[in-house]
KEGU-631104 format. One record per atom (N, C-alpha, C): residue number from 1; residue in three letters; atom name; x, y, z. Coordinates in Angstrom, 3 decimals. Last residue first. Example, Ala and Ser with C-alpha at 12.3 -4.5 7.8 and 13.67 -1.06 7.14 Angstrom:
! residues 2
 torkol pami lofi       c1       c2       c3
      2  SER    N   12.850   -2.250    7.080
      2  SER   CA   13.670   -1.060    7.140
      2  SER    C   12.900    0.030    7.870
      1  ALA    N   13.190   -5.690    7.800
      1  ALA   CA   12.300   -4.500    7.800
      1  ALA    C   13.200   -3.300    7.800
This chain:
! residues 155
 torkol pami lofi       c1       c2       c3
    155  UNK    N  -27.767  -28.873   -1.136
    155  UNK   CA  -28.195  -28.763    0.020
    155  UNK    C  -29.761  -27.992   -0.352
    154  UNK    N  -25.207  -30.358   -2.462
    154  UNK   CA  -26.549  -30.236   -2.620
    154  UNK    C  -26.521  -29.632   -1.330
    153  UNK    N  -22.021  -28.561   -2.574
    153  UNK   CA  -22.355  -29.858   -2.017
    153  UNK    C  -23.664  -29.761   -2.318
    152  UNK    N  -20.452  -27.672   -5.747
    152  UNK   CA  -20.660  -27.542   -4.587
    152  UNK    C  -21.546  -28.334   -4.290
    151  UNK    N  -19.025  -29.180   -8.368
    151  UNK   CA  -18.679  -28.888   -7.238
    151  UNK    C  -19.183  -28.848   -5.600
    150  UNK    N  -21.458  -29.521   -9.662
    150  UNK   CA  -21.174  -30.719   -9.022
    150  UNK    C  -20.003  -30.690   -7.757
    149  UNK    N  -22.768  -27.754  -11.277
    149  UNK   CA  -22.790  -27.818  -10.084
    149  UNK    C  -22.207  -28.616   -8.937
    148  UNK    N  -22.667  -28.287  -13.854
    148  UNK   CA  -21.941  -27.358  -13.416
    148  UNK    C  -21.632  -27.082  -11.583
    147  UNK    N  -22.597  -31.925  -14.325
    147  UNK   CA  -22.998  -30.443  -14.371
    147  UNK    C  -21.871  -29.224  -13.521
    146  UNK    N  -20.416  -33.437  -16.347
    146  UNK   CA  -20.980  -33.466  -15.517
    146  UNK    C  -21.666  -31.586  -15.331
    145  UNK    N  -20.540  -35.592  -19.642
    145  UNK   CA  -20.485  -34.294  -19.160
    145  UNK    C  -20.730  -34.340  -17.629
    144  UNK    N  -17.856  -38.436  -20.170
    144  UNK   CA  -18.861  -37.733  -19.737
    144  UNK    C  -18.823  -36.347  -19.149
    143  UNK    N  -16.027  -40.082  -22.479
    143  UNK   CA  -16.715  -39.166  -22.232
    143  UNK    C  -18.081  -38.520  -21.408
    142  UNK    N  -14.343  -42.878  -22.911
    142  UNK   CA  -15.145  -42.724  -22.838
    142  UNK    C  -15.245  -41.605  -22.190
    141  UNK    N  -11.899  -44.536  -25.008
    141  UNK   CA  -12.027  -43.959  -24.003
    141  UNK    C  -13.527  -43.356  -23.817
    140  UNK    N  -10.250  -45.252  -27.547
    140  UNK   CA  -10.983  -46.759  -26.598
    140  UNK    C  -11.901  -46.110  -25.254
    139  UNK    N   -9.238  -43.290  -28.461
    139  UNK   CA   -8.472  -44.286  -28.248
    139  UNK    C   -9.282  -45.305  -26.989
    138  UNK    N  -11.256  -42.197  -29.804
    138  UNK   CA  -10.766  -43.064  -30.791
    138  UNK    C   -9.425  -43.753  -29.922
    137  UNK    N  -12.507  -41.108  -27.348
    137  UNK   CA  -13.349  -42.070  -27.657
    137  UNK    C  -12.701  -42.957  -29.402
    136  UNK    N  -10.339  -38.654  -27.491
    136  UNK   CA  -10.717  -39.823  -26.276
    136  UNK    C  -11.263  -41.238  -26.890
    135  UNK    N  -10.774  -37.435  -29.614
    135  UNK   CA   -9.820  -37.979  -29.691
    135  UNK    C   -9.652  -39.095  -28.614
    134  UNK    N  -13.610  -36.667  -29.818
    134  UNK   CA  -13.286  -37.653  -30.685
    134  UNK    C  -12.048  -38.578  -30.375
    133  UNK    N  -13.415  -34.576  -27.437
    133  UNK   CA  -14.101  -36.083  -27.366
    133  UNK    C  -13.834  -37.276  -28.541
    132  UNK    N  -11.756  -33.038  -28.509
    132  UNK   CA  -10.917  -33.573  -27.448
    132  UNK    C  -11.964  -34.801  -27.448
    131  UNK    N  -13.459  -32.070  -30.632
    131  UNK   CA  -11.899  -32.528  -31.135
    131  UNK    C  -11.786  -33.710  -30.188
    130  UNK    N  -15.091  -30.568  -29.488
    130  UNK   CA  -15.464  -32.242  -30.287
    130  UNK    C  -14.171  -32.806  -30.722
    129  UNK    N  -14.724  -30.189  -25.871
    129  UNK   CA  -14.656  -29.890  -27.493
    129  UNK    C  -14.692  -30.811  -27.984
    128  UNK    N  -16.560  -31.002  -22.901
    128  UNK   CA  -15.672  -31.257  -23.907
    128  UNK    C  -15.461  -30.088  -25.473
    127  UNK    N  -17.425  -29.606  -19.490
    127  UNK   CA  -17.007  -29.020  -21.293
    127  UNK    C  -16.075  -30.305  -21.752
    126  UNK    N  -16.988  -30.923  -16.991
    126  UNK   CA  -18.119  -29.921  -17.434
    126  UNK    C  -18.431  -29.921  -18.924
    125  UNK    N  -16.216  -34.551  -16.946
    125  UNK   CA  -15.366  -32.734  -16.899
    125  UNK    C  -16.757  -32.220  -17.290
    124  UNK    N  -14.423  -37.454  -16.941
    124  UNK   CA  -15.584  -36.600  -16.401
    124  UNK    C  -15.348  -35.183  -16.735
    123  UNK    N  -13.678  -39.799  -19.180
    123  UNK   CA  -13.421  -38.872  -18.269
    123  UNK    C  -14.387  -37.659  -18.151
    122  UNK    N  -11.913  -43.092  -18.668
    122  UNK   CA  -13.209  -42.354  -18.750
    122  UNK    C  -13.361  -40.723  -18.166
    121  UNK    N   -9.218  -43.840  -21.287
    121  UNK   CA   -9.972  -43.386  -20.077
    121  UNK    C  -11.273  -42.862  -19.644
    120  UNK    N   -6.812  -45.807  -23.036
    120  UNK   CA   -8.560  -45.582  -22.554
    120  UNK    C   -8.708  -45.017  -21.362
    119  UNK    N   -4.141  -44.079  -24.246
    119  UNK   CA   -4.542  -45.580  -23.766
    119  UNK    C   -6.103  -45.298  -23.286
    118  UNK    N   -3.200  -42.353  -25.834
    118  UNK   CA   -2.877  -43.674  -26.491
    118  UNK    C   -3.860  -44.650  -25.209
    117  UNK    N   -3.390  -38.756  -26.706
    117  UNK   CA   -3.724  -39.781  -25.696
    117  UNK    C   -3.697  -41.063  -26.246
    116  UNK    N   -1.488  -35.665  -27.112
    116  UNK   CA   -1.982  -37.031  -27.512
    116  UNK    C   -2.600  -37.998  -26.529
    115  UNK    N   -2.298  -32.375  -27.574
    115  UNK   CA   -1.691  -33.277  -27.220
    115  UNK    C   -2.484  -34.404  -27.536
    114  UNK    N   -5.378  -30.512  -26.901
    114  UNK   CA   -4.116  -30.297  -27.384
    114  UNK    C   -3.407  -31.733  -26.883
    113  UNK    N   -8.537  -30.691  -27.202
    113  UNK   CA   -7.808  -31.755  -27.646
    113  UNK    C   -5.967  -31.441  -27.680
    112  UNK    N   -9.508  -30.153  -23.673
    112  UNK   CA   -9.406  -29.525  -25.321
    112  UNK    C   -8.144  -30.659  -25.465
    111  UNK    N  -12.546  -29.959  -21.336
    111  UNK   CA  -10.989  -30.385  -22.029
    111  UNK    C  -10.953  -30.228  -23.202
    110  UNK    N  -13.203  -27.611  -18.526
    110  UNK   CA  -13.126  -28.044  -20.537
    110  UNK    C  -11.948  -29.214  -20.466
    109  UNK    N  -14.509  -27.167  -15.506
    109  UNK   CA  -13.378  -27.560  -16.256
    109  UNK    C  -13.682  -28.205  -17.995
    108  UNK    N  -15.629  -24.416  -13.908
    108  UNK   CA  -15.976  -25.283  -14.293
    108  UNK    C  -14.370  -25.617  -15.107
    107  UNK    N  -13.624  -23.202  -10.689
    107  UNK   CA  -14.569  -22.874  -12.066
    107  UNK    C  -14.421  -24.376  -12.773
    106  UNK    N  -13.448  -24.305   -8.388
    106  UNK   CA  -13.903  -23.232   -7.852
    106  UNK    C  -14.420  -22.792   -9.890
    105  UNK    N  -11.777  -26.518   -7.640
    105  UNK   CA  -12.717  -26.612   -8.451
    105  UNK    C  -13.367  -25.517   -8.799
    104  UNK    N   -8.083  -25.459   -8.798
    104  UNK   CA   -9.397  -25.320   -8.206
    104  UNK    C  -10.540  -26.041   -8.586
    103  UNK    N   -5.979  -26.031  -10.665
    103  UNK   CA   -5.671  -25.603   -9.019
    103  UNK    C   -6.710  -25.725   -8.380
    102  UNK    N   -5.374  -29.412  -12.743
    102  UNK   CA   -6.254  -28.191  -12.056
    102  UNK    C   -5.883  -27.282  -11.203
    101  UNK    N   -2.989  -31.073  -11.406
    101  UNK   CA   -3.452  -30.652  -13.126
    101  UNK    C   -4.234  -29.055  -13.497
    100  UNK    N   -2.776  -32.076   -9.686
    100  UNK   CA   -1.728  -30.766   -9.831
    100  UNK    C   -2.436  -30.328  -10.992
     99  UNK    N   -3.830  -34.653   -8.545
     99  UNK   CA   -2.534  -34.370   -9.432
     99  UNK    C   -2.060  -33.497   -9.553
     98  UNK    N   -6.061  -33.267   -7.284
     98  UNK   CA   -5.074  -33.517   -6.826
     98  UNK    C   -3.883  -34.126   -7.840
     97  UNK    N   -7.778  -32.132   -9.695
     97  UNK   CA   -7.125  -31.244   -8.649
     97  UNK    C   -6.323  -31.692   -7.855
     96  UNK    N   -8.170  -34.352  -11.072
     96  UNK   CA   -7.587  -33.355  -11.084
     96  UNK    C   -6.336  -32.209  -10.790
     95  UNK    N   -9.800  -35.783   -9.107
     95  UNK   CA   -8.982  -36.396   -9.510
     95  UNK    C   -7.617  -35.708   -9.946
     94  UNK    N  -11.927  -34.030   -9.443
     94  UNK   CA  -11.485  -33.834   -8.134
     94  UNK    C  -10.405  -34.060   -8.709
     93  UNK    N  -12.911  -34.236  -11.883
     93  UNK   CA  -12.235  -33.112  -11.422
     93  UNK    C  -11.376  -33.317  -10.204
     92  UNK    N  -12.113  -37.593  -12.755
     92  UNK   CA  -12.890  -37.047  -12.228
     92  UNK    C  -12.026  -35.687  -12.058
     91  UNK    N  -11.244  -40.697  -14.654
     91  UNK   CA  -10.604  -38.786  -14.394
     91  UNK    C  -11.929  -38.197  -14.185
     90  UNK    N  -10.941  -43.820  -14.421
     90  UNK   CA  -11.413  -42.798  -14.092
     90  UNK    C  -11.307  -40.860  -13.662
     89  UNK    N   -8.659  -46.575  -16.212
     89  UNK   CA   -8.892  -45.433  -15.030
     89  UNK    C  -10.456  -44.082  -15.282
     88  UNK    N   -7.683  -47.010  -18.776
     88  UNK   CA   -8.685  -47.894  -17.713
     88  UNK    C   -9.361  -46.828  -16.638
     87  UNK    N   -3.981  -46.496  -17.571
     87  UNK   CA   -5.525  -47.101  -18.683
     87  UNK    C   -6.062  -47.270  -17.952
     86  UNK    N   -3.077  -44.114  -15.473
     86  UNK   CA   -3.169  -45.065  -15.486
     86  UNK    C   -4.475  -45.930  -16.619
     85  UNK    N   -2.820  -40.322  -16.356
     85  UNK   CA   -3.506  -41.184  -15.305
     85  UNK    C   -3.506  -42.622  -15.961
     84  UNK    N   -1.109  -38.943  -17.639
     84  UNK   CA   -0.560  -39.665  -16.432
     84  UNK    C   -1.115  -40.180  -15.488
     83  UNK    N   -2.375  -38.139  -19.733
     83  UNK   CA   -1.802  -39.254  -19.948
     83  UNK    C   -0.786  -40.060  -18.249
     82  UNK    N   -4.039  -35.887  -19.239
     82  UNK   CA   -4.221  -36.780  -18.971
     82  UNK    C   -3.272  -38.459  -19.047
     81  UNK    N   -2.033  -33.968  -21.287
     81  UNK   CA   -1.743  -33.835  -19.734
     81  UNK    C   -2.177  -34.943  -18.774
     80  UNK    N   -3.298  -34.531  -23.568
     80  UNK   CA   -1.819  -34.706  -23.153
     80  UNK    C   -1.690  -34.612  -22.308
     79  UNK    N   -5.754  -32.721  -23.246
     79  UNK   CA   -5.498  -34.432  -23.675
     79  UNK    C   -4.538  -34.922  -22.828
     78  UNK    N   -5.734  -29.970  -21.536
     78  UNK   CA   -5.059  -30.842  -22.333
     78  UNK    C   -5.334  -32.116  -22.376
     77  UNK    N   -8.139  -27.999  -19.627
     77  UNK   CA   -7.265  -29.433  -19.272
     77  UNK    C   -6.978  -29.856  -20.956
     76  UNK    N   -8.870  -25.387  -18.068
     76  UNK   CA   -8.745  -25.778  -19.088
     76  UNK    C   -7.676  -26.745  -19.222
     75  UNK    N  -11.630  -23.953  -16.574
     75  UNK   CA  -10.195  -24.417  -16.149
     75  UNK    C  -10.175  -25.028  -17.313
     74  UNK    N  -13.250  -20.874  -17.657
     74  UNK   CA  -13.033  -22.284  -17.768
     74  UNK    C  -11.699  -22.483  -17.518
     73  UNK    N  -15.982  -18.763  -17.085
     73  UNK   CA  -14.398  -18.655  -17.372
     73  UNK    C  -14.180  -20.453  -17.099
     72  UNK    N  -18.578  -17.357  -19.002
     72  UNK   CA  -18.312  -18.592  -17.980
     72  UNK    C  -16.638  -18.851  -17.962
     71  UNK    N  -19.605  -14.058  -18.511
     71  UNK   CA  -19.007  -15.363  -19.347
     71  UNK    C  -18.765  -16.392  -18.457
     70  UNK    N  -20.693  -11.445  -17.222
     70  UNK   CA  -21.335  -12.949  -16.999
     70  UNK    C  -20.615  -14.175  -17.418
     69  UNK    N  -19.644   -9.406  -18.345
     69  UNK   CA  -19.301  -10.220  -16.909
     69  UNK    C  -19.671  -11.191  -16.394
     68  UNK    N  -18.039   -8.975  -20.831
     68  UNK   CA  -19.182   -9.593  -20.388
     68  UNK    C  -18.808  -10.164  -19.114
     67  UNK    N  -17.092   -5.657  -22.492
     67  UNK   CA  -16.799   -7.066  -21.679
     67  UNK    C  -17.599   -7.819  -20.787
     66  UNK    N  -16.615   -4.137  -25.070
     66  UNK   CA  -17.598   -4.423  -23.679
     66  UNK    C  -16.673   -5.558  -23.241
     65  UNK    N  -15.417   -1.067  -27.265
     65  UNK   CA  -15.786   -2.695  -26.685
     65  UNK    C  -16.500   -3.013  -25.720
     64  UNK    N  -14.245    0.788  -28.334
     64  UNK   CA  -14.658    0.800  -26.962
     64  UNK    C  -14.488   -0.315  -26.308
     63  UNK    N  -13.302    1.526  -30.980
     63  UNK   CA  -12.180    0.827  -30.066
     63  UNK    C  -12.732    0.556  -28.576
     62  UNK    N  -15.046    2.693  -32.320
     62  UNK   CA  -14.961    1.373  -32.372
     62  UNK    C  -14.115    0.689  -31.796
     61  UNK    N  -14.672    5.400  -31.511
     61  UNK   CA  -15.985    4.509  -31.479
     61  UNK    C  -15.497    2.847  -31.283
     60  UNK    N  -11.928    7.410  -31.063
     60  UNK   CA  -12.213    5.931  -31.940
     60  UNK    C  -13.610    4.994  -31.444
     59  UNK    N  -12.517    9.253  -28.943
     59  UNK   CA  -11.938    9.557  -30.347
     59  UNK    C  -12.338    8.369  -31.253
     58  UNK    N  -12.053    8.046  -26.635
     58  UNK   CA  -13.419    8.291  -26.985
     58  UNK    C  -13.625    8.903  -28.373
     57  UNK    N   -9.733    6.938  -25.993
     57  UNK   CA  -10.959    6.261  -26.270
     57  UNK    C  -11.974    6.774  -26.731
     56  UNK    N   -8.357    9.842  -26.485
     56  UNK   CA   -8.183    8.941  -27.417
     56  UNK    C   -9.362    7.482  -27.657
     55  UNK    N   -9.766   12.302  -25.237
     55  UNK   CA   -8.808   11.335  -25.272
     55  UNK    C   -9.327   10.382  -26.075
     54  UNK    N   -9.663   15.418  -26.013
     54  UNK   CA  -10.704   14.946  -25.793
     54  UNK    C   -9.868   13.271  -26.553
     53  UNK    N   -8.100   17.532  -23.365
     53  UNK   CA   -7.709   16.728  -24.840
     53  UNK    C   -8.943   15.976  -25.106
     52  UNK    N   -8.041   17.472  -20.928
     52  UNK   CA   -9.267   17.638  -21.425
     52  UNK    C   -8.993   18.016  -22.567
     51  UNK    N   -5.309   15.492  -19.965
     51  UNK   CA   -5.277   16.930  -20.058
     51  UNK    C   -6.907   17.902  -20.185
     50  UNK    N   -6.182   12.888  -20.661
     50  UNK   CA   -5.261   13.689  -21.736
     50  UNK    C   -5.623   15.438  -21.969
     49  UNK    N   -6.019   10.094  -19.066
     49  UNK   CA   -6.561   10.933  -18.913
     49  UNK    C   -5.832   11.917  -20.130
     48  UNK    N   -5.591    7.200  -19.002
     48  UNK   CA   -6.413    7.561  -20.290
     48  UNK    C   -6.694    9.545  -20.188
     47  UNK    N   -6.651    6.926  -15.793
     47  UNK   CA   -5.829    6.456  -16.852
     47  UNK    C   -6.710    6.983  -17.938
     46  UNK    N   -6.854   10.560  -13.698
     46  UNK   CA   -7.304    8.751  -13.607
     46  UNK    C   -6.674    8.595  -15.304
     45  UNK    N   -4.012   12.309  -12.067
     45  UNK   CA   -5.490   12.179  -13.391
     45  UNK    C   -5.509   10.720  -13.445
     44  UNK    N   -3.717   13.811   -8.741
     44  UNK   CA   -3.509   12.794   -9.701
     44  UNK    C   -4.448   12.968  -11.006
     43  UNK    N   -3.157   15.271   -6.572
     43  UNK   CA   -3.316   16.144   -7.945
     43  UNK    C   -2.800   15.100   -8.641
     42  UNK    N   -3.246   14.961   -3.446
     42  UNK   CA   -4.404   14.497   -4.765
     42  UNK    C   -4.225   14.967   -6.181
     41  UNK    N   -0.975   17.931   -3.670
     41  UNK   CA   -1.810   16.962   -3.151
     41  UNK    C   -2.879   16.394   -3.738
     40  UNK    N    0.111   19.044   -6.796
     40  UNK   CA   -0.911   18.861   -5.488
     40  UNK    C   -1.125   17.831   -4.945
     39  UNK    N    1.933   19.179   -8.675
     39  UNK   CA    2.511   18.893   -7.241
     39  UNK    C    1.476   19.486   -6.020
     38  UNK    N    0.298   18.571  -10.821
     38  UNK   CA    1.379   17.100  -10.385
     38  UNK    C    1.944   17.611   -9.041
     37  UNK    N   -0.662   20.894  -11.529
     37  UNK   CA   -1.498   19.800  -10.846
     37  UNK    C   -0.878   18.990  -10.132
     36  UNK    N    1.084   23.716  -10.509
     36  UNK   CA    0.438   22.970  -11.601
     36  UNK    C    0.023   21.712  -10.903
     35  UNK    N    4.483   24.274   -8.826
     35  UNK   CA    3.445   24.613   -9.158
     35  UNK    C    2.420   23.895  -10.025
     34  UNK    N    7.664   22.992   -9.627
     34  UNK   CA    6.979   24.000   -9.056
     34  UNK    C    5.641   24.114   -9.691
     33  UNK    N    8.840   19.593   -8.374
     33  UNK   CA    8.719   20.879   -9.085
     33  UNK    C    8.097   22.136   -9.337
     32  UNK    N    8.940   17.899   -6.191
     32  UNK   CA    7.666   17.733   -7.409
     32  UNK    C    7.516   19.107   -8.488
     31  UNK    N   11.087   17.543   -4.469
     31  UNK   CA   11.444   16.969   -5.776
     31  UNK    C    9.961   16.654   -7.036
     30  UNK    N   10.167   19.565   -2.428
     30  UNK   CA   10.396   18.073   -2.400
     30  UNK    C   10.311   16.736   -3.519
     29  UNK    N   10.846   22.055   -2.608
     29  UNK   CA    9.564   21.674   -3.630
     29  UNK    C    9.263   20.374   -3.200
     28  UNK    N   12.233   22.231    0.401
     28  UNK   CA   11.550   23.174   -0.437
     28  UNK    C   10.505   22.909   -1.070
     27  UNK    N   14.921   19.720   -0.021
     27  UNK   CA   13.400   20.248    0.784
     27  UNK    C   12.723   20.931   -0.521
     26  UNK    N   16.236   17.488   -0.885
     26  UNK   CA   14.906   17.027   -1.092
     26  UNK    C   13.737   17.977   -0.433
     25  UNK    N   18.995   17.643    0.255
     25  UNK   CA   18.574   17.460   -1.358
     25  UNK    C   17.135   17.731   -1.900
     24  UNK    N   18.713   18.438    2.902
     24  UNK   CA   18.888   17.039    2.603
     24  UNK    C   18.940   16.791    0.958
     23  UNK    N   18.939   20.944    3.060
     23  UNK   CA   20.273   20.485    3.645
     23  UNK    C   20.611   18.902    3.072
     22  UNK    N   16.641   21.795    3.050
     22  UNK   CA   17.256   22.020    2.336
     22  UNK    C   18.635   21.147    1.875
     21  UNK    N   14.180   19.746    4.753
     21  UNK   CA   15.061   20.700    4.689
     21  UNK    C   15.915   20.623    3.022
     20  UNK    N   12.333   17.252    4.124
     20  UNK   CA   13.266   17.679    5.005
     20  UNK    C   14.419   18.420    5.599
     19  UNK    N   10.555   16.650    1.998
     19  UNK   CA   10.389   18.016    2.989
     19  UNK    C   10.774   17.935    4.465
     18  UNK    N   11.252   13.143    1.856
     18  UNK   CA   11.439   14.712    1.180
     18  UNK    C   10.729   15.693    2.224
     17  UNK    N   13.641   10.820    2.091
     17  UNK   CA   12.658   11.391    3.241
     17  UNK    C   12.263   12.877    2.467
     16  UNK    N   13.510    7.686    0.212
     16  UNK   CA   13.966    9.328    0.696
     16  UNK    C   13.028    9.906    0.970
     15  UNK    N   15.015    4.904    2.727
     15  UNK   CA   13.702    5.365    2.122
     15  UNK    C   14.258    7.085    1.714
     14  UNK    N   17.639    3.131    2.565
     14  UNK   CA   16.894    4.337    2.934
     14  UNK    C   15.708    4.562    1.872
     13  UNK    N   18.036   -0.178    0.779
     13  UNK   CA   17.910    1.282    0.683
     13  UNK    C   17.413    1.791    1.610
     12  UNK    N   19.395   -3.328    0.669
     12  UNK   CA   18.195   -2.418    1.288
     12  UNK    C   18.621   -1.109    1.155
     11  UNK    N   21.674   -3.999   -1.322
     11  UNK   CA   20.123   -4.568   -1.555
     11  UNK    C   19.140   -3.596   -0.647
     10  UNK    N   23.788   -3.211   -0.866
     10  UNK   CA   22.934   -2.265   -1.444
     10  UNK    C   21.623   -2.933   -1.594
      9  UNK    N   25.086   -6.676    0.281
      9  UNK   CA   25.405   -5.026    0.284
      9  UNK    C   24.564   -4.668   -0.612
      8  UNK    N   22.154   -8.901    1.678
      8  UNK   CA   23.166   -8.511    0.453
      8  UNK    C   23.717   -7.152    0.294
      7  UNK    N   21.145   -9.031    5.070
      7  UNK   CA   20.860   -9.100    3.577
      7  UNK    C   22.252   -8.401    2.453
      6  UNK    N   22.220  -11.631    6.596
      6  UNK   CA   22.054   -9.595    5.973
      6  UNK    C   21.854  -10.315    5.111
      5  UNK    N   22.734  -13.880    9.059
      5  UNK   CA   22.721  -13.475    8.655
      5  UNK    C   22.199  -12.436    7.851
      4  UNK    N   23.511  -14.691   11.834
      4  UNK   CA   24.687  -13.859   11.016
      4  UNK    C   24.179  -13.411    9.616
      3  UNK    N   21.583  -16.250   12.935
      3  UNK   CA   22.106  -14.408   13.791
      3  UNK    C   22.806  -13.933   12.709
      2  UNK    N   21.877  -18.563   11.763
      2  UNK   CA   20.503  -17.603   11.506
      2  UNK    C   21.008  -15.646   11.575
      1  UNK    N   24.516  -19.926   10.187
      1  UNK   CA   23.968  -19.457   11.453
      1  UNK    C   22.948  -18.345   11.167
């Protein structure tokens, strides 16, 4: 019955209420201890911060790095995973995406040779690796690139 039922004993907690007197455990300092940055208001330090220690990223040059925001991020499809489309058959992204294989078209799709394939398929995708195309086209199967665009509609 819906009405009857809670949640689990101790599963929900009181929230603790601090600068609520003395009386409650929690007045006075309200459990931030006395004085110094940590019990200001806003008296946070962003990550990496070390006091004006002169911190540790900036100590090691070579630990900076970059990161490219441009890269092309890739859905990434297994050999092996194709095997539950029917010989013969056609693997299109879409195709994909409704098996479950994919979640999105929303980034381009690779296939990579992990796993096995035994029967012929033709299959569409942005990216092969030469592994995953050899391994297609040695079991009778056929390879095509499509563009990047193919997702979204012409207009």
């Amino acid at each position: 019955m819906l009405e009857k039922l809670s949640p689990a004993p101790g599963a929900r907690k009181k929230p603790k209420r601090v600068g609520r007197g003395d009386g409650s455990g929690h007045g006075t300092y309200s459990g931030r201890g006395c004085k110094g940055q940590k019990s200001r208001a806003g008296g946070k330090t962003r990550p990496g911060f070390e006091g004006g220690q002169l911190p540790l990223i900036k100590r090691l040059p070579q630990k900076r790095g970059f990161t490219n925001i441009f890269k092309t991020q890739y859905s990434t499809v297994n050999i092996g995973q194709l095997s539950v489309f029917e010989s013969g058959s056609e693997v299109t992204p879409e195709k994909l995406v409704d098996s479950g294989i994919v979640k999105s078209l929303n980034r381009p799709i690779k296939v990579l040779a992990g796993g096995e394939i035994s029967h012929p398929l033709t299959v569409k995708a942005n990216r092969f690796s030469a592994a995953a195309k050899a391994k297609i086209e040695a079991a009778g199967g056929k390879t095509e690139e499509v563009g990047h665009g193919h997702q979204s509609k012409a207009g």
